[in-house]
C-alpha positions in Angstrom: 16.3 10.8 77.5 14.7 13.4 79.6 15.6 12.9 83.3 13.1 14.6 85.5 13.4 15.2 89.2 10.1 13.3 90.1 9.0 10.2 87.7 5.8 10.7 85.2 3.7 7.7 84.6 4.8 8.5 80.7 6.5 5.8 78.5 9.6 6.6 77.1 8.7 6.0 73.2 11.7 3.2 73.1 12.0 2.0 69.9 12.7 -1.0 71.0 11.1 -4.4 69.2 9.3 -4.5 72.7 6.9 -1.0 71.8 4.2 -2.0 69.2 5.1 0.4 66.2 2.1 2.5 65.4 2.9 3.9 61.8 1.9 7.7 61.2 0.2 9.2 58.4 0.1 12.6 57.5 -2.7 14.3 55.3 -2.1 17.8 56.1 -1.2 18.4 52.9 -4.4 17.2 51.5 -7.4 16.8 54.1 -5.5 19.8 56.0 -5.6 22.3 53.0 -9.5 21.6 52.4 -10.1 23.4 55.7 -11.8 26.9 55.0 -9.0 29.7 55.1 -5.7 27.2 53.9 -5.0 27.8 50.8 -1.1 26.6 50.1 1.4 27.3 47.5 3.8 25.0 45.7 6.4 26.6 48.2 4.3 25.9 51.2 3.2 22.2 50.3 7.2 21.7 50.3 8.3 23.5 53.1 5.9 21.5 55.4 6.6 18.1 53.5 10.2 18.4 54.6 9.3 19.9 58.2 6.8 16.6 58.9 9.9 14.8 57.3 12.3 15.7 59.9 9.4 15.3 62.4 9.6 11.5 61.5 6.0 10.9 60.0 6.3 7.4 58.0 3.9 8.3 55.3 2.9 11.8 54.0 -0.1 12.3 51.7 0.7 15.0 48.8 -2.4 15.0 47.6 -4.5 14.1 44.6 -2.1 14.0 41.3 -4.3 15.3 38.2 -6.5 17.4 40.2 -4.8 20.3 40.0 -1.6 21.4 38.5 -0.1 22.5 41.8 0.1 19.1 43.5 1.2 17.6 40.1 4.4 19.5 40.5 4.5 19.1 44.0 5.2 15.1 43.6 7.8 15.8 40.5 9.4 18.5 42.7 9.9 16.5 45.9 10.9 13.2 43.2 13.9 15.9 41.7 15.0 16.5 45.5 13.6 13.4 47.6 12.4 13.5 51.4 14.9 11.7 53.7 13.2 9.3 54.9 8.9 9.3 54.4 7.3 7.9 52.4 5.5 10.9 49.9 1.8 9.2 48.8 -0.3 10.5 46.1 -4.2 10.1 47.0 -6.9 8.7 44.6 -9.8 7.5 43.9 -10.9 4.3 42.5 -11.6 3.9 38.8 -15.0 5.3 37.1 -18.2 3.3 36.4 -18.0 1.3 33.6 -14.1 1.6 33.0 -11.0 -0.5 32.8 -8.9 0.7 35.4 -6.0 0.7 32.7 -8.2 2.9 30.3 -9.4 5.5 33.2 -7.2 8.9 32.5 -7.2 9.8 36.1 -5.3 6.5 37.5 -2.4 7.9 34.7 -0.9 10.9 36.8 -1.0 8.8 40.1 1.4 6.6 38.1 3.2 9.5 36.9 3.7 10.7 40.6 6.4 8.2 40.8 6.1 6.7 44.0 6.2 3.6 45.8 3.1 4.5 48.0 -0.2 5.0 46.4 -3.4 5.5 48.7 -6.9 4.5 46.8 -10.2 5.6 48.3 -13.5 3.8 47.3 -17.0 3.4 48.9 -17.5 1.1 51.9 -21.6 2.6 52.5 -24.0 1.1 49.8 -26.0 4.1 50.6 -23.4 6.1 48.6 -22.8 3.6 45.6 -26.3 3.8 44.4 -27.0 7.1 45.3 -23.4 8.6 44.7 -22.2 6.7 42.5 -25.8 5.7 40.8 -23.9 2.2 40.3 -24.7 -1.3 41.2 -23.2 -2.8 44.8 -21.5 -5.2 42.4 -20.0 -2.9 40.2 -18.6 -0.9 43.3 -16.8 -4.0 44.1 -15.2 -4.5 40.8 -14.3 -0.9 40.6 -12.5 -1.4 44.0 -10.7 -4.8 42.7 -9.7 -3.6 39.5 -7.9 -0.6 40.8 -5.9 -2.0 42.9 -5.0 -5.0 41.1 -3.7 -2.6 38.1 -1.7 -0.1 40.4 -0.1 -3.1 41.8 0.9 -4.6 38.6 2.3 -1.2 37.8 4.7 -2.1 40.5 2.7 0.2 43.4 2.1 -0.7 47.1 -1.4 0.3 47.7 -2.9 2.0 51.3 -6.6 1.6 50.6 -8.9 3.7 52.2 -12.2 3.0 52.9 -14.9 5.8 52.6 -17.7 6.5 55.1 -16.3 2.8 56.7 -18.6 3.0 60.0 -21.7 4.5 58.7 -21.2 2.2 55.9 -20.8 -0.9 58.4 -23.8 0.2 60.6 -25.7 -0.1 57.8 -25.3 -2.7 56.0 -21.8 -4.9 58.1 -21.4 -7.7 55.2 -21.1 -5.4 52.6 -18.6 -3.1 54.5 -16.3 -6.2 55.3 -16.9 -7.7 51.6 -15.6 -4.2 50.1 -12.2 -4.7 52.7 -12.0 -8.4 51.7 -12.0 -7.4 48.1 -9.4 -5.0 48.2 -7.1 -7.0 50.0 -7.4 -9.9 48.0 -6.6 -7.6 45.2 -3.4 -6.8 46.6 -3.9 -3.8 49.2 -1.7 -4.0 52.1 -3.3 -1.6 54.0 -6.9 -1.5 54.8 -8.1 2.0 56.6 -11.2 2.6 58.1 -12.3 6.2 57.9 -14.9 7.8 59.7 -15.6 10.1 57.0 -18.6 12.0 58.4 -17.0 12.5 61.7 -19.9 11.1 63.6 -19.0 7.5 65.2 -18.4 7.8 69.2 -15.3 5.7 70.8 -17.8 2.6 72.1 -18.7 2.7 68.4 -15.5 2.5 67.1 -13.8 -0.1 69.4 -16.6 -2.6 68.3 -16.6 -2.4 65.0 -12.7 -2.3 64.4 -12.7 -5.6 66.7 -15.1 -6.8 64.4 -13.3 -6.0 61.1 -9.9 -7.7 63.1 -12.6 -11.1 63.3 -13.8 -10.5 60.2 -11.1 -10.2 57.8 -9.1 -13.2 56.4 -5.5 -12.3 57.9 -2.4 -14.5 57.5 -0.6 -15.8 60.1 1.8 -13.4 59.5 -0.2 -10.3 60.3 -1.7 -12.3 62.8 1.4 -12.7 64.6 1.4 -10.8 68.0 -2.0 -9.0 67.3 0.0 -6.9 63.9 -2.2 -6.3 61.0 -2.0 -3.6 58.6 -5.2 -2.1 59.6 -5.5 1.7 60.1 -7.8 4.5 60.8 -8.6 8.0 59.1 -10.9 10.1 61.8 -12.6 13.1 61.5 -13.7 15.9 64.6 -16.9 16.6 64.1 -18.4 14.8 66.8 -15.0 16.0 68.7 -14.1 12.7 69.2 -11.3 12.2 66.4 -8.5 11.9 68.8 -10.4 9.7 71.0 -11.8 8.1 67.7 -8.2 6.9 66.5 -7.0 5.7 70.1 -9.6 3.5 70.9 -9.6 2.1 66.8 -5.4 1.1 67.9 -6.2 -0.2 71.1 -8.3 -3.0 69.0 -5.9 -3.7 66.5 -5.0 -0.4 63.8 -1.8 -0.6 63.1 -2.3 2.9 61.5 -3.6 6.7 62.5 -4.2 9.1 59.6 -4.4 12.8 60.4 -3.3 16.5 60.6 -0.9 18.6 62.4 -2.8 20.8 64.5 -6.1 18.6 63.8 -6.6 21.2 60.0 -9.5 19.7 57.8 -12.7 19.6 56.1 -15.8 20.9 58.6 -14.3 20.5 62.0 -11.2 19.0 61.3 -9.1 15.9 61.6 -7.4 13.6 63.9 -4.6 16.0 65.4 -1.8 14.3 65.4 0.0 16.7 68.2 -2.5 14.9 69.9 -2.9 11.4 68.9 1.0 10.5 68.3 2.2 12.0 72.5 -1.2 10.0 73.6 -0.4 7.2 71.9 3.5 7.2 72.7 4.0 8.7 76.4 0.6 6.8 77.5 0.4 4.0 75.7 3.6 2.6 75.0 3.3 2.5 71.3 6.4 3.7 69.0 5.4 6.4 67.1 8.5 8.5 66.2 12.0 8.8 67.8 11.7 10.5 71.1 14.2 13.3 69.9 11.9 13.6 67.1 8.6 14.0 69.5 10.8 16.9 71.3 10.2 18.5 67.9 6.3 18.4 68.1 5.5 21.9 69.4 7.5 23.6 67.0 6.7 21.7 63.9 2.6 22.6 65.5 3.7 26.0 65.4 5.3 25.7 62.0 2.7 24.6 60.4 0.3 27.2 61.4 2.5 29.8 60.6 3.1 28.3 57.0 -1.3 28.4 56.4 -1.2 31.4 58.0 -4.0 30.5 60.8 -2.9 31.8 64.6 -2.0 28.6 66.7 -4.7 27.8 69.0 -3.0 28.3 72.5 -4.9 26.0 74.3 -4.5 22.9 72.0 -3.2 20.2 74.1 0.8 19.4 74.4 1.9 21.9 71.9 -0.5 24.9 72.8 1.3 27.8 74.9 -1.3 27.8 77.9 -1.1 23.5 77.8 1.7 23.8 80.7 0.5 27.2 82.2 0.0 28.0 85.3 -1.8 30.9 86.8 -3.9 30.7 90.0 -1.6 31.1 93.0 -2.1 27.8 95.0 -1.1 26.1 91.7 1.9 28.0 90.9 3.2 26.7 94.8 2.4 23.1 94.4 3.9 23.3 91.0 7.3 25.0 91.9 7.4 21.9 94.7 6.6 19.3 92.2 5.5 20.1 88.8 3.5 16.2 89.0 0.6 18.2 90.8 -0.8 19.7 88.1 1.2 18.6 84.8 0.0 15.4 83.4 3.8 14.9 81.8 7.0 16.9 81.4 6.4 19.2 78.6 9.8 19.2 77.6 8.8 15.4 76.1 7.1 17.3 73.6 9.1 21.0 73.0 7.1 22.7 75.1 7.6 24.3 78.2 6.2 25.4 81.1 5.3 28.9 81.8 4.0 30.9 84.8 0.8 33.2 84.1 0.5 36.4 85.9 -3.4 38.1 86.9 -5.2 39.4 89.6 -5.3 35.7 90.9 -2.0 35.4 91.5 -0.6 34.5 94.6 3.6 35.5 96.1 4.8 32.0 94.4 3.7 33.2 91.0 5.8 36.7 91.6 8.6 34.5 92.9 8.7 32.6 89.8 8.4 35.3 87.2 11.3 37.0 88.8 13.5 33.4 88.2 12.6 33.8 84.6 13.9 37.4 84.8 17.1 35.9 85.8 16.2 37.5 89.6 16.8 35.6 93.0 13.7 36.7 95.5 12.6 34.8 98.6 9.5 35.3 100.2 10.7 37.0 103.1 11.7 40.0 100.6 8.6 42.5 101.5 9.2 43.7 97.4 7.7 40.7 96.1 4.5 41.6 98.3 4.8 45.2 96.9 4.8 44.3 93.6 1.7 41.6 94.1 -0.2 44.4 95.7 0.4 46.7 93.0 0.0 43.9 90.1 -3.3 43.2 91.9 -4.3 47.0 92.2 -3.9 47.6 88.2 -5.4 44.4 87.2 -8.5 45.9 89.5 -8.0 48.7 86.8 -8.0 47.0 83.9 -4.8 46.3 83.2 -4.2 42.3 82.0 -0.6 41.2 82.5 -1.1 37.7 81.8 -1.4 38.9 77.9 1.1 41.5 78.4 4.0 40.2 80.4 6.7 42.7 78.9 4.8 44.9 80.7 5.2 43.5 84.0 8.4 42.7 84.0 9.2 46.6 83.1 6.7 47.0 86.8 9.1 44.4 88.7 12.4 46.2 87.8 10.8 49.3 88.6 10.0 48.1 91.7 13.3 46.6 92.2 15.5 49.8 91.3 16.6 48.3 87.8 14.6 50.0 85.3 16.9 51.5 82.9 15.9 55.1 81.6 16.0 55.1 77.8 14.1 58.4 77.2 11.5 60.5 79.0 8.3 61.5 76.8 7.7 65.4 77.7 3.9 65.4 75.7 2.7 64.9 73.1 0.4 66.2 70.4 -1.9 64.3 67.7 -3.5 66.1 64.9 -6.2 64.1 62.1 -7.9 65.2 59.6 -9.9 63.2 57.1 -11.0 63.3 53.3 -6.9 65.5 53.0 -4.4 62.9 53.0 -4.4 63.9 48.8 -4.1 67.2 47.4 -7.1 66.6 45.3 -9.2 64.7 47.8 -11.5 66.9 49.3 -14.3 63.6 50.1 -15.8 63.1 53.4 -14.7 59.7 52.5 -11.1 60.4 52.2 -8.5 58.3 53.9 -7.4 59.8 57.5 -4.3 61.3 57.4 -2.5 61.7 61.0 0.4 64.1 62.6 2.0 63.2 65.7 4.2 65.8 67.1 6.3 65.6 70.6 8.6 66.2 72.7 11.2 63.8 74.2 14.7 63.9 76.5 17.6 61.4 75.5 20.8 61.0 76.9 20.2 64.8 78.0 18.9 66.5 74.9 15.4 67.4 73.9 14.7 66.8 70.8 11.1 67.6 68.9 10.0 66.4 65.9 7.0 64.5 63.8 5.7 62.2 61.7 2.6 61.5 59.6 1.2 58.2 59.8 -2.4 56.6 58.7 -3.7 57.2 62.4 -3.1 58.5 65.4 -1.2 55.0 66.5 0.8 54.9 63.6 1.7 58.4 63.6 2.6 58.7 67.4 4.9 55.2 67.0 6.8 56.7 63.8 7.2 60.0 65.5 8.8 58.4 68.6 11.2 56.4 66.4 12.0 59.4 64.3 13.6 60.6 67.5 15.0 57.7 69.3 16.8 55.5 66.2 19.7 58.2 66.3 20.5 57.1 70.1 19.2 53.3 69.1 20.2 52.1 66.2 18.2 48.9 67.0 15.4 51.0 67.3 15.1 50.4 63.1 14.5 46.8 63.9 11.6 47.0 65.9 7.8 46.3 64.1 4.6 47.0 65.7 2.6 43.5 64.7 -0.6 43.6 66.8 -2.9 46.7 67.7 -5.9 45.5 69.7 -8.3 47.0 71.7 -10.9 46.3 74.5 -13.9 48.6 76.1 -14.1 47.8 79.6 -17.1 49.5 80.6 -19.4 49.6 77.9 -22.2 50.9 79.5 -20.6 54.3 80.0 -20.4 55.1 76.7 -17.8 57.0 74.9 -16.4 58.2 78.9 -15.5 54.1 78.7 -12.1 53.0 79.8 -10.0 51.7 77.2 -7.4 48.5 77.2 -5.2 48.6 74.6 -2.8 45.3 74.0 0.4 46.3 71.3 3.0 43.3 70.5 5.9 44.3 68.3 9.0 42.2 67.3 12.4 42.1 66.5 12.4 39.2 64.0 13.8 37.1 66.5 11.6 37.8 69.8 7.8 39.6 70.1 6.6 40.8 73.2 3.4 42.3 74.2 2.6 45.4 76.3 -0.4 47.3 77.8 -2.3 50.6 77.9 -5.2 51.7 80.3 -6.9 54.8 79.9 -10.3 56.4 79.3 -8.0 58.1 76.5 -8.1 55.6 73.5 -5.0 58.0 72.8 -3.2 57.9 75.7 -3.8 54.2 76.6 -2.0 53.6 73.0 0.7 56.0 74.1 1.6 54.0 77.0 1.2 50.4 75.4 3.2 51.8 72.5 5.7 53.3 74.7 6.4 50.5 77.1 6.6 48.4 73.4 9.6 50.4 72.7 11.3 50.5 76.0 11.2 46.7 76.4 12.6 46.4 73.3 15.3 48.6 73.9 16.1 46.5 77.6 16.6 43.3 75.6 18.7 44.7 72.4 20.9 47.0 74.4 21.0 45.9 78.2 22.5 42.3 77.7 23.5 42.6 81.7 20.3 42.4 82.4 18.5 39.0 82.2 15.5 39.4 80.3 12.4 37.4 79.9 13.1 34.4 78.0 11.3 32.6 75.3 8.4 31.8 77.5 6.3 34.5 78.1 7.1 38.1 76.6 9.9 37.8 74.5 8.8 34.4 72.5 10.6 33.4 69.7 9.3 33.9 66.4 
């Protein structure tokens, strides 16, 4: 348990028998991956299975057995080394037109998947059975009863999940609920209602799951307490998925499908970094353990680094601006009481809060930055008004801390006398020539080939040298290295990940100031730092510069508290 100096109105997530038990199905690995840009390995489909594992998702959909050879090995992988504790399903669809359901080849590798779990989709919308399928509304039915029936004989528990559910019931309601009726008579124990086309609004949604809950033949034991094994697959593309699933549990699911970090088809799915802290810290439904929702930002940030997509940093819960605070009279209230502006305790869900520094800033925000530097100011101290002026003053500039915060904390200890001195760079020269980085190459078309050459005092030498690189950037970094790694080691370590740059003042042409934003890490930690300049050169010099020298203060200056995984130096 979290204690907290002031109460949120949050629910704990008590697993006792007195929280309604909302069970959690995961389809990143199948619905997530058909999102435009995921494309995962063998490797990767494991790696995240075993991540949502120890996250303590019930059910995790592996996808579609037979389809491809990939997920085929995925399921006898994960049956040679088994999850801990989920469930792994294989996804399906019901048999084709005019088959047995034994005789249908692609029911065989669903079987061969070797799992308790299987899910079965079929058609709910009779628009899509005679025009989809080109079948008979009768023949849908059978297709939906037959498979079922034969996975279940096969010793199989069977999620069924049905297709295009809402537009299917707002078009024709008695065949929708006949379609459900059949395939729990034929032995399904869960019924899902997907809103396949993303479309349905919340109003929508409550009605129509109240009327499946009236609709449907339950037995008194599923009727017990208002517990059916109903669930409910959303999609976002009315950006309503979230909203979509909450209001479909409120009347009765039992159930939420979706995605970590909402991945999917279109616009995407339910996010469950969403849906599962809603439903839990608001609702008082038991989701997963509470040490296991403590785990949700990281497995978000997992998962996105696995399908190699940047995390979105203003998702809700788990994104890094969800509990960030940057205009001044907020930064106060929330240093008094962090209830003013946070709507729970982000430590509930791994995250934390962090303090953003801009030209908006107030003295509270500078008062709080220096805490995370491990630095005791009080407002009385006329520095922390020196060093809002001057933060204010660049920002006027050009300069953007709140994206660079290595860089201000290298301007507070300045300001504060405790700014080691690692090296001073004497100048600096940059040579390019294009169409010559091969002897033979003598094309306008060549590759740029750079030299940086310069000049720097260490420890009370100076040394010159150079280095080539495949532009000026690259060149100038490697040159620097080449003559600091023999005084810091560590130096070696250091990787230059991000280059970007920004024209602040278009209109003036190529006379236009330049921001330039470097980030660079360690393996462990990456941090951020920024240039200004009407010199694209020299603003990269001084990003690129300050890059190094932070690094330096946190490998080789222990003594000196440095800014911890919330803001520059984040873990990676």
């Amino acid at each position: 348990m979290i204690h907290l100096k002031t109460p949120y109105s949050v629910h704990t997530g008590d697993s006792s028998n007195l929280s309604p038990a909302i069970w959690i199905y995961d389809t990143t690995l199948r619905d997530g991956s058909q999102r435009e840009g995921i494309s995962l390995s063998l490797e990767d489909k494991v790696r995240i299975a075993r991540k949502l594992d120890h996250l303590g998702i019930p059910f995790i959909e592996g996808g579609w057995p037979g389809a491809n050879a990939k997920d085929l090995q995925f399921f006898w992988h994960l049956k040679e080394e088994p999850l801990i504790q989920a469930q792994l399903v294989p996804f399906c669809s019901t048999r084709r037109v005019g088959m047995k359901a034994a005789d249908d080849p692609v029911l065989q590798p669903i079987l061969a998947a070797g799992t308790q779990w299987v899910t079965i989709f079929g058609k709910s919308w009779d628009l899509h059975v005679m025009e989809g399928l080109q079948t008979t509304l009768t023949e849908n039915c059978l297709m939906i009863h037959d498979t079922i029936e034969f996975l279940c004989s096969q010793g199989r528990r069977v999620i069924y999940d049905a297709e295009h559910w809402f537009d299917g019931f707002k078009h024709n309601p008695q065949y929708a609920l006949e379609t459900l009726r059949i395939a729990k008579a034929a032995g399904a124990e869960w019924l899902v209602l997907c809103d396949t086309n993303g479309g349905t609004l919340p109003h929508e949604i409550s009605q129509i799951v109240q009327s499946v809950v009236d609709g449907i033949p339950w037995n008194e034991q599923e009727g017990r307490n208002g517990y059916i094994q109903l669930g409910i697959h959303t999609h976002n593309d009315g950006d309503m998925a979230v909203a979509n699933a909450i209001a479909a549990i409120r009347h009765g699911a039992r159930m939420a499908q979706g995605t970590i970090n909402g991945y999917g088809e279109r616009c995407g799915n339910a996010n469950l970094c969403s849906v599962i802290p809603n439903l839990q810290l608001k609702l008082g439904y038991h989701c997963i353990q509470p040490e296991q929702l403590t785990q949700l930002t990281s497995t978000s940030r997992f998962v996105s680094e696995v399908v190699n997509l940047a995390p979105n940093e203003h998702d809700p819960f788990v994104g890094s601006s969800a509990f960030a605070h940057k205009g001044g009279i907020h930064v106060s209230a929330v240093e008094r009481n962090p209830l003013t502006y946070e709507h729970i305790a982000p430590e509930f869900v791994g995250n934390h809060r962090r303090i953003v520094i801009s030209d908006q800033s107030g003295l509270s925000n500078v008062l709080a930055k220096a805490r995370n530097f491990g630095i005791e100011m009080n407002r009385q101290d006329p520095t922390g008004r020196q060093i809002l002026q001057r933060l204010k003053r660049l920002e006027g500039e050009g300069y953007q801390f709140e994206a660079a915060e290595a860089s201000f904390e290298l301007l507070m200890r300045e300001a504060l006398g405790q700014r080691p001195t690692f090296f001073e760079l004497k100048g600096f020269h940059v040579h390019c020539q294009i169409g010559a980085s091969h002897e033979n190459d003598t094309g306008a078309n060549g590759e740029i080939s750079a030299l940086a050459t310069l000049k720097v005092r260490v420890n009370g030498k100076t040394i010159l040298t150079a280095a080539e690189g495949n532009g000026p950037v690259a060149a100038l970094d490697a040159a620097l290295r080449k003559a600091l790694v023999t005084f810091y080691p560590a130096i070696a370590h250091f990787q230059l990940t991000d280059y970007k740059v920004r024209i602040l003042d278009g209109h003036t042409g190529t006379q236009a100031k330049t921001r330039v934003l470097v980030e660079f890490s360690n393996g462990h930690q990456r941090w951020t730092t920024v240039g200004v300049s009407c010199n694209i050169l020299e603003a990269s010099y001084q990003a690129v510069v300050e890059g190094l020298e932070y690094g330096l203060l946190i490998s080789c200056c222990p003594v000196l508290p440095s800014l911890s995984n919330e803001t520059a130096g984040t873990n990676v």
